[in-house]
LUMFI-732894 format. One record per residue (C-alpha): residue in one letter; chain; x, y, z. Coordinates in nm, 4 decimals. Last residue first. Example, Ala and Ser with C-alpha at 12.3 -4.5 7.8 and 13.67 -1.06 7.14 Angstrom:
<recs>
 r c       xx       yy       zz
 S A   1.3670  -0.1060   0.7140
 A A   1.2300  -0.4500   0.7800
</recs>
This chain:
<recs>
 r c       xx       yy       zz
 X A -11.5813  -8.9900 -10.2633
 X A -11.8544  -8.8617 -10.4601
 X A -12.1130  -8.9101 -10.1412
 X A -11.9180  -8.6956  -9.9102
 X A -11.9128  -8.4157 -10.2345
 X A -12.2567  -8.4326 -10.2199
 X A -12.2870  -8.4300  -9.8384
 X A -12.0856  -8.1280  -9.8075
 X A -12.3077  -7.9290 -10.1005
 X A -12.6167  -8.0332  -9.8811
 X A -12.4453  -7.8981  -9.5768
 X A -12.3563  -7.5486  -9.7460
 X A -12.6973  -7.5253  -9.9216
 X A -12.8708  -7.5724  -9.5756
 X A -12.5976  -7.2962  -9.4214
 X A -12.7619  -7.0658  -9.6950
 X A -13.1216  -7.1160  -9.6450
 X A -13.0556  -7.1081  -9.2579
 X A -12.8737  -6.7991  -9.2795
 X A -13.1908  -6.6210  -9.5182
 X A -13.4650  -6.7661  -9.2553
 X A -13.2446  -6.6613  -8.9458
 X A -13.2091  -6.3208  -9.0521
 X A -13.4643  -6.1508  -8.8514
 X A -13.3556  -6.3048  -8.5245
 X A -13.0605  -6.1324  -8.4915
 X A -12.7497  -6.3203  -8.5545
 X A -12.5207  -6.4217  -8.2166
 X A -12.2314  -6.2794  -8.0763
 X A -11.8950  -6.3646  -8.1062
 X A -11.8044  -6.0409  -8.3252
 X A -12.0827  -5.8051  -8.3178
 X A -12.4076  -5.8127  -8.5496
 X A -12.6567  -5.5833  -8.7255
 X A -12.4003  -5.4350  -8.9571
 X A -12.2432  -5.6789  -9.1173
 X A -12.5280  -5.9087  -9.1050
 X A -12.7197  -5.6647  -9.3299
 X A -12.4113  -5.6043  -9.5470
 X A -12.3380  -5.9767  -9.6189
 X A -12.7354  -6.0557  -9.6859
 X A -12.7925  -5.7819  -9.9157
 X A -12.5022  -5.9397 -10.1231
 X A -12.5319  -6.2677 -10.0906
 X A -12.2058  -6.4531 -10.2654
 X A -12.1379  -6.7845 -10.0529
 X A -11.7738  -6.8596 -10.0169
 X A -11.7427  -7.1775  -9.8591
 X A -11.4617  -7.2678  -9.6367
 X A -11.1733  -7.5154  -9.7943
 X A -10.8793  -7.3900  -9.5566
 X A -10.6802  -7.1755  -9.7747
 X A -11.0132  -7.0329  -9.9300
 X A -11.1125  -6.9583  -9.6167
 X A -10.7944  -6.7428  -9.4851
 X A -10.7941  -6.5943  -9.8241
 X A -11.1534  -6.4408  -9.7807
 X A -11.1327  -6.3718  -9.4714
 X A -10.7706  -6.1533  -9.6270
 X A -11.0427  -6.0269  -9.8517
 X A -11.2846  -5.9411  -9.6239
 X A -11.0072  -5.7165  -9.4063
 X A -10.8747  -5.5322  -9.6879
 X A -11.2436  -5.3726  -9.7922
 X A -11.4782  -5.4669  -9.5256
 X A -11.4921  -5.6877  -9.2020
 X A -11.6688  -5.9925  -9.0415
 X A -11.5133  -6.2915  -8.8202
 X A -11.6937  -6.5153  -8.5993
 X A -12.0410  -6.4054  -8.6577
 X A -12.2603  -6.7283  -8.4358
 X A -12.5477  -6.9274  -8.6087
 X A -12.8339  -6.9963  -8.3753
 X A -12.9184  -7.2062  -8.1208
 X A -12.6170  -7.4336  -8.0862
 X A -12.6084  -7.8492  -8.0877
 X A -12.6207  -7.8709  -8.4915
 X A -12.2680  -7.6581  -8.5077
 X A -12.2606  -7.3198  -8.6576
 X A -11.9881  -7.0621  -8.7739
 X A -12.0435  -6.7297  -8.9428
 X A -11.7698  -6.5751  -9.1262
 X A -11.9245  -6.2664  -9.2827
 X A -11.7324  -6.0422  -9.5981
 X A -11.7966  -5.7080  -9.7228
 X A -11.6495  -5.5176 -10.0305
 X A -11.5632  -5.8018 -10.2289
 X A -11.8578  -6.0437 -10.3181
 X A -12.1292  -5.9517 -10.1260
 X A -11.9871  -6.2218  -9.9197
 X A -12.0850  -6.4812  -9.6740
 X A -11.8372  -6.7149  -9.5429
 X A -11.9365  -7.0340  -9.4379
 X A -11.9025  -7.2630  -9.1701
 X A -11.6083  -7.0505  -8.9958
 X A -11.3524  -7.2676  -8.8030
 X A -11.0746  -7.1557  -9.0023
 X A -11.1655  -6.7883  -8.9218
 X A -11.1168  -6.8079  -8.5698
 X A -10.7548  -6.7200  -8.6011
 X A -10.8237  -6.3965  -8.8186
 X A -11.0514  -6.2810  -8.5464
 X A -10.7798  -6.2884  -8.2796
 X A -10.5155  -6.1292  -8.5159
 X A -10.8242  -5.8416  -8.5789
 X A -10.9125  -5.8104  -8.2384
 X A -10.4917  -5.7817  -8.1370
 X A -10.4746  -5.5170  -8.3934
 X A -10.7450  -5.2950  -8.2809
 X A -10.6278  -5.3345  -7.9580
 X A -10.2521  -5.1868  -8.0496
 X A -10.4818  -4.9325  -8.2924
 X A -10.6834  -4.8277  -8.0060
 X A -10.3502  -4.7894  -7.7576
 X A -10.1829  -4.5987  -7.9937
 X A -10.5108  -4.3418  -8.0184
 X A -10.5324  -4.3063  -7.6189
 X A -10.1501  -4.2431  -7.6381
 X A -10.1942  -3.9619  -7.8868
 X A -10.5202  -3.8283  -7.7168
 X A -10.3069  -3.8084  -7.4087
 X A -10.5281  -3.8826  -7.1124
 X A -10.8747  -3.8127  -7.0248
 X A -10.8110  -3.5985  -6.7387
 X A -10.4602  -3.4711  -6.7972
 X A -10.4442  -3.4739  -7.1213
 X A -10.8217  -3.2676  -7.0785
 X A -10.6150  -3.0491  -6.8363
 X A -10.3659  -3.0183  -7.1150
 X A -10.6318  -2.9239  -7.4201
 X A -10.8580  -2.6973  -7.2016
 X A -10.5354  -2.4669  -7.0811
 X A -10.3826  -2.4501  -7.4828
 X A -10.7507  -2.3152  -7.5724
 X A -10.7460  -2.0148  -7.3072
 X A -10.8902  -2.0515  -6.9753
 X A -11.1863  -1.8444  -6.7750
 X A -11.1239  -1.8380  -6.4043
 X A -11.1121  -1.4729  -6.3968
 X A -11.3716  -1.3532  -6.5998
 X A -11.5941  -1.5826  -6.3438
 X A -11.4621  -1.4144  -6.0804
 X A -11.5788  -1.0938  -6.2318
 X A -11.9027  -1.2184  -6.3235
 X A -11.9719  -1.3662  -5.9731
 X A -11.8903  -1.0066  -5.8549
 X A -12.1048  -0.8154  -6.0341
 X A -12.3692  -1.0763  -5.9841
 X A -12.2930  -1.0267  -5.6066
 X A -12.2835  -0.6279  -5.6399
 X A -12.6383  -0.6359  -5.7979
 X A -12.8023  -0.8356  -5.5100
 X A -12.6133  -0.6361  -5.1960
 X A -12.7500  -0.2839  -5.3747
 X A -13.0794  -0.4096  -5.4048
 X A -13.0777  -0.5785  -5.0878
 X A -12.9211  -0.2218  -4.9537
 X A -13.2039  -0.0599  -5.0450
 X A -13.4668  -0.2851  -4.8649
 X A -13.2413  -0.2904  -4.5450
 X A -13.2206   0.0922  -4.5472
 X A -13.6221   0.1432  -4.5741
 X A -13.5901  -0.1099  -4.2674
 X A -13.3629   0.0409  -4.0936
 X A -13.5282   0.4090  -4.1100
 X A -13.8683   0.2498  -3.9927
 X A -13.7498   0.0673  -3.7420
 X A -13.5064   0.3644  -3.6078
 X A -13.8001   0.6076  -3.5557
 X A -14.0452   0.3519  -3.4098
 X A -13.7328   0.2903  -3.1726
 X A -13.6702   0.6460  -3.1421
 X A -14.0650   0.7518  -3.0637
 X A -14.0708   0.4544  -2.7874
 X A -13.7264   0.5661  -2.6653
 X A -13.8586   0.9217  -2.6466
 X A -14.1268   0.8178  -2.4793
 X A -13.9837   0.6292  -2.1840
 X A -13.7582   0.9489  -2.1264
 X A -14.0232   1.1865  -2.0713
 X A -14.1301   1.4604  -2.3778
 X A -14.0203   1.8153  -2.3930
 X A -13.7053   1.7633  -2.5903
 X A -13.8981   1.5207  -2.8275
 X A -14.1220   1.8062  -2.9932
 X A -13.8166   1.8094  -3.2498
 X A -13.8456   1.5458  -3.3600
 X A -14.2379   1.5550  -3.3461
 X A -14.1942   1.8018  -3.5850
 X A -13.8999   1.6644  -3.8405
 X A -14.1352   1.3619  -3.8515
 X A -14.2417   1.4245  -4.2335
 X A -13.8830   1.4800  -4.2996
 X A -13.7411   1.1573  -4.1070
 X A -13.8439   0.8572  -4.3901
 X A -13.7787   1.0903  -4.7069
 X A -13.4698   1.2889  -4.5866
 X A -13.3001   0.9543  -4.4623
 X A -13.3531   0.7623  -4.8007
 X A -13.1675   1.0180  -4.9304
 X A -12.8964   1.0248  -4.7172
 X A -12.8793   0.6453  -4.7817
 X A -12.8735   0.6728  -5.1525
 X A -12.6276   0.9582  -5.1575
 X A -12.4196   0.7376  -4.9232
 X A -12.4470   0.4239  -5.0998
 X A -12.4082   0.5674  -5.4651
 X A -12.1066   0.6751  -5.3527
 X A -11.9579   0.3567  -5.2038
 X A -12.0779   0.1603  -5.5473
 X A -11.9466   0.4260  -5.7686
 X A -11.5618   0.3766  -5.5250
 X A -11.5841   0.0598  -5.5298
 X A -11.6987  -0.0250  -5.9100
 X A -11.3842   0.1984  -5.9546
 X A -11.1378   0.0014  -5.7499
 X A -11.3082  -0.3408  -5.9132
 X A -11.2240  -0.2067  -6.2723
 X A -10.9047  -0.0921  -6.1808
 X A -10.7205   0.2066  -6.0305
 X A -10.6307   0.1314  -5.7000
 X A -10.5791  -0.2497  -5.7562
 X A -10.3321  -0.2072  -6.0886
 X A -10.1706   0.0733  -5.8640
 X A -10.0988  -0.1783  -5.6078
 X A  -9.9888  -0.4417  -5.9001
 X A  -9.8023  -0.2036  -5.9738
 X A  -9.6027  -0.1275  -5.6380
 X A  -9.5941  -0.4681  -5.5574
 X A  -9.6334  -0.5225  -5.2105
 X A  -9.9441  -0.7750  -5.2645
 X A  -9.8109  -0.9190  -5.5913
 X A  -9.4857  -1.0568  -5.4275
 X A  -9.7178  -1.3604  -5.2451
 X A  -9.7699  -1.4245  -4.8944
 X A  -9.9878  -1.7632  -4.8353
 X A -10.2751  -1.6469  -4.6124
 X A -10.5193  -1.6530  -4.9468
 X A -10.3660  -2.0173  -4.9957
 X A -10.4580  -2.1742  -4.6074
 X A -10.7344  -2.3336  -4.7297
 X A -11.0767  -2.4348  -4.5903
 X A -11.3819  -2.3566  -4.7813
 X A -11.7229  -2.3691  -4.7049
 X A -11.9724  -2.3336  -4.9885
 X A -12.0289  -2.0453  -5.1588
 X A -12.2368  -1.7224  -5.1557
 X A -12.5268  -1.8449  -4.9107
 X A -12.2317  -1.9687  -4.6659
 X A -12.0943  -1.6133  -4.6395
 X A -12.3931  -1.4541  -4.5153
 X A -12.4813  -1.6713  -4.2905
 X A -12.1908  -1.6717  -4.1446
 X A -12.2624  -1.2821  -4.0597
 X A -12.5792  -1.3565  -3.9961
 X A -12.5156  -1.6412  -3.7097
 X A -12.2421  -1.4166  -3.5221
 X A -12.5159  -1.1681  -3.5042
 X A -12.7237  -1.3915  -3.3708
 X A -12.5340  -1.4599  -3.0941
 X A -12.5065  -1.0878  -3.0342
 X A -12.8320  -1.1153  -2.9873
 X A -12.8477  -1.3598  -2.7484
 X A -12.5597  -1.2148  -2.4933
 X A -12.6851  -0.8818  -2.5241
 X A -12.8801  -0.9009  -2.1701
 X A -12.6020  -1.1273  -1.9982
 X A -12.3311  -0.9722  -2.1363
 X A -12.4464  -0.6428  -2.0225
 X A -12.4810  -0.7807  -1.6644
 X A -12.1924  -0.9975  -1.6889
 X A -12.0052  -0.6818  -1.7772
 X A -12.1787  -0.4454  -1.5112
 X A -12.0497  -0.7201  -1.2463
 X A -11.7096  -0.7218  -1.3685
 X A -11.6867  -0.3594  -1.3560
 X A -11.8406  -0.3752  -0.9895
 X A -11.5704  -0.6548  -0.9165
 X A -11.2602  -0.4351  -1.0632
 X A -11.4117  -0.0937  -0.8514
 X A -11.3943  -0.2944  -0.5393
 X A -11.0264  -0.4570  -0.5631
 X A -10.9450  -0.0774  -0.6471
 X A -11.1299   0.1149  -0.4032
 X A -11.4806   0.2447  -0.5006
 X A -11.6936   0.0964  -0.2514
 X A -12.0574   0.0209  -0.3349
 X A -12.2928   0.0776  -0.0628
 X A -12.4413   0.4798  -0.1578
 X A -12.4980   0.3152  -0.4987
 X A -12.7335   0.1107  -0.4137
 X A -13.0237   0.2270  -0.5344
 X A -12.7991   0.3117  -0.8615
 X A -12.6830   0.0179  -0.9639
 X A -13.0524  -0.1362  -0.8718
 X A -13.1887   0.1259  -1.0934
 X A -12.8790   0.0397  -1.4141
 X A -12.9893  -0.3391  -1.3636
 X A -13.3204  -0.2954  -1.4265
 X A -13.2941  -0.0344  -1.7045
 X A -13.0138  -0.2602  -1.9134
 X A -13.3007  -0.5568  -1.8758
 X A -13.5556  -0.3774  -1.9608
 X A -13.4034  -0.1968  -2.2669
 X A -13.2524  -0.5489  -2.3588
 X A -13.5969  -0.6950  -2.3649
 X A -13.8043  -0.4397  -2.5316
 X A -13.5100  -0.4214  -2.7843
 X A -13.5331  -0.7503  -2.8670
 X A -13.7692  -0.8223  -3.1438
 X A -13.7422  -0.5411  -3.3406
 X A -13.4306  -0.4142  -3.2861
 X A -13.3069  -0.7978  -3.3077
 X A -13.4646  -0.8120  -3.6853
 X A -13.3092  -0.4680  -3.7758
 X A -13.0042  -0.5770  -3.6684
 X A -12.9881  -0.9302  -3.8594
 X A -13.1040  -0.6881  -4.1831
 X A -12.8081  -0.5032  -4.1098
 X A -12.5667  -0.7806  -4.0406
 X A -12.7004  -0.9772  -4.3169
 X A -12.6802  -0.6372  -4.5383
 X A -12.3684  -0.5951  -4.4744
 X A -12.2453  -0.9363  -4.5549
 X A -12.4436  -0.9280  -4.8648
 X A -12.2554  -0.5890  -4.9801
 X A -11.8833  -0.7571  -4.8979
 X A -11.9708  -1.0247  -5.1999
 X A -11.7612  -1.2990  -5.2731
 X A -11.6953  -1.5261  -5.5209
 X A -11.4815  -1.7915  -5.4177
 X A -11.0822  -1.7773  -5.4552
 X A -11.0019  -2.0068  -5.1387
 X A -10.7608  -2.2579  -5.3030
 X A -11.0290  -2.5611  -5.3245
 X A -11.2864  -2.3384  -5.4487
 X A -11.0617  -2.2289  -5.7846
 X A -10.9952  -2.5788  -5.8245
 X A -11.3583  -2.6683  -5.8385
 X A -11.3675  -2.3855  -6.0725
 X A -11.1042  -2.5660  -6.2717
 X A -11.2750  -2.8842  -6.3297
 X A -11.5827  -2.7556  -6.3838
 X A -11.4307  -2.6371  -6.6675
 X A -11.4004  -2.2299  -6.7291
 X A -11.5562  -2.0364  -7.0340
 X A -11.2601  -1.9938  -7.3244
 X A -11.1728  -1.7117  -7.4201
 X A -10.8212  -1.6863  -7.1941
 X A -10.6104  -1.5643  -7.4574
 X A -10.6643  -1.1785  -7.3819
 X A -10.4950  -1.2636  -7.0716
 X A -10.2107  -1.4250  -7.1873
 X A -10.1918  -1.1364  -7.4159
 X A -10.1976  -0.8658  -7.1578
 X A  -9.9537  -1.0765  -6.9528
 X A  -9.6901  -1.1102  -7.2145
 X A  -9.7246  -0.7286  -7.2696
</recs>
C-alpha cells in the first residue's frame, strides 16, 4: 500500500535534473524493436549489396576445395589446418558484413540515447529474485504490451508472407527443375522483396514501441511535490536560509545607508510616505541618491537629518519619481535634473542667507 501511494504521488513531470540522473545510472529509454529492425534493415542492405560478392567468393573457394580434394589428407594435424583454412576463407568473405552488422546494432542504440557508462544495471538488487516483483514483471503493463506486440508481429509477418510469395507460388514451385545459379537468382529476388516488405513493417512496429517506451520511462521518472521541493533545497538552497540571508543583507544596506545620511544635501520628501537623500558637491556631475526609502525607513531619514541640520524639502511628485527611477549610490536620470537643480539652488541660497545673518 505504501508503494501504491508513493506512486500515485509522483504527478509531477520530471526535472532535467533528474533525467540526467536517470542517464547517469543506465535507465535510458530503450527500444528492443529498433534494434531489430537495424539488424534487419542492416541485412537487407548487405543482401543487396553483397550477396553477389559473398556467393562468389563462398563458390570459389568451395570449387578449389573440391578440385583438390583428392590431395587433402584427413588425419588429425591435417583435418585442424583445412578447418582453419575454410574459417579464414569464410571469415574472409563475411568479414565486411558482419562488420556492419556490428555498426547497426550500435547504431541502433546510440539513436535512442546517448552513451552511457555505469555499472548500476549490473549492481544485484532483491527485486530481481523477488517472487512479486517477478509476478509484477509477468503480468504488467510492459508484460502485456509484450506479449500484443509479439503477436501482432507474427500474424503481421505471416501475413505479409502470403501477399509477397502467393503470386510466385508457381515459379516456386517451377524451381525444382531449374539449375542451381537460377534458383539463387530467383531466391535472392525472392528474399529482397520479402525483407524489404518486412523492414517497412517492422519500422512501423520499431517507431510505435519507442514512443511506448519513452512514455513509460518517462512515467517512471516523474516525482511527487515533496521530490521537487528537496532537490530544489538542494539546488538552489534552503529557501529558509536564502530568506535569512536577504534580511541579514537587507539589514547591513539599510545600517550602511543610514550612515551616509548625514552627508545628504537635502532630503526630498513627499512629506511622509517617501523620502530622498541626495548629496552633491560643485566638483560632481550630477546629484548622487544616498539614502531613499518609504514608510518606517523615510522617517528614520527623516530623523537622521533633522538631527544633523539637513533640509527637508516637501516635493511630492518629485520624491516618488526619484524613488523609483534611481538606485542607492547611483546617479539621477537625466530627466530630473531641471526639478533637482531648482531644489538644491533653493537649498544653497537658504545656506547663504542664514551665512549672511550670522
Amino acid at each position: 500500500m505504501a508503494e501504491d501511494r508513493d506512486t500515485s504521488d509522483k504527478t509531477q513531470d520530471p526535472t532535467q535534473k533528474r533525467l540526467d540522473e536517470a542517464c547517469e545510472r543506465g535507465d535510458v529509454v530503450k527500444s528492443q524493436e529498433v534494434n531489430t529492425w537495424f539488424i534487419i534493415a542492416g541485412s537487407t542492405l548487405l543482401l543487396l549489396s553483397f550477396s553477389g560478392s559473398i556467393g562468389s567468393g563462398i563458390e570459389t573457394s568451395m570449387r578449389n576445395l573440391m578440385m583438390n580434394a583428392h590431395q587433402i589428407r584427413v588425419t588429425g594435424p591435417d583435418l585442424l589446418a583445412l578447418l582453419g583454412s575454410v574459417e579464414y576463407m569464410l571469415l574472409g568473405v563475411l568479414g565486411v558484413p558482419l562488420l556492419l552488422l556490428l555498426v547497426a546494432a550500435i547504431g541502433s542504440n546510440l539513436v535512442q540515447h546517448r552513451p552511457v557508462w555505469s555499472a548500476t544495471p549490473l549492481t544485484p538488487k532483491f527485486s530481481k529474485i523477488s517472487p512479486m516483483e517477478g509476478a509484477k514483471r509477468l503480468f504488467g503493463k510492459q508484460a502485456a504490451a509484450n506479449f500484443a506486440k509479439g503477436l501482432f508481429k507474427v500474424v503481421a509477418v505471416g501475413v505479409v508472407m502470403i501477399v509477397v510469395l502467393w503470386p510466385e507460388r508457381h515459379r516456386i514451385d517451377a524451381m525444382v527443375r531449374f539449375d542451381p545459379a537460377s534458383i539463387m537468382t530467383v531466391t535472392r529476388t525472392l528474399s529482397l522483396s520479402l525483407m524489404g516488405a518486412i523492414v517497412a513493417l517492422l519500422a512501423v512496429v520499431a517507431a510505435l514501441d519507442y514512443l511506448f517506451q519513452y512514455r513509460q520511462w518517462f512515467e517512471r521518472q516523474k516525482m511527487s511535490l515533496q521530490e521537487i521541493k528537496e532537490e530544489f533545497k538542494q539546488s538552489e538552497g534552503d529557501p529558509h536560509i536564502k530568506g535569512r540571508i536577504r534580511q541579514l543583507r537587507h539589514a547591513r544596506m539599510k545600517k550602511r545607508m543610514m550612515a551616509a545620511v548625514p552627508t545628504a544635501s537635502v532630503i526630498i520628501t513627499n512629506p511622509t510616505h517617501y523620502a530622498v537623500a541626495l548629496r552633491y558637491e560643485r566638483d560632481m556631475a550630477a546629484p548622487v541618491c544616498v539614502a531613499k526609502g518609504v514608510d518606517l525607513i523615510a522617517l528614520k531619514i527623516r530623523e537622521v537629518a533633522a538631527e544633523h541640520s539637513i533640509p527637508l524639502i516637501e516635493n511630492v511628485p518629485l520624491a516618488r519619481a526619484l524613488y523609483a527611477s534611481v538606485e542607492i549610490d547611483d546617479e539621477i536620470p537625466v530627466e530630473h535634473y531641471q526639478a533637482v537643480a531648482e531644489v538644491i539652488g533653493y537649498v544653497m541660497r537658504l545656506r547663504r542667507g542664514v551665512m549672511g545673518l550670522r
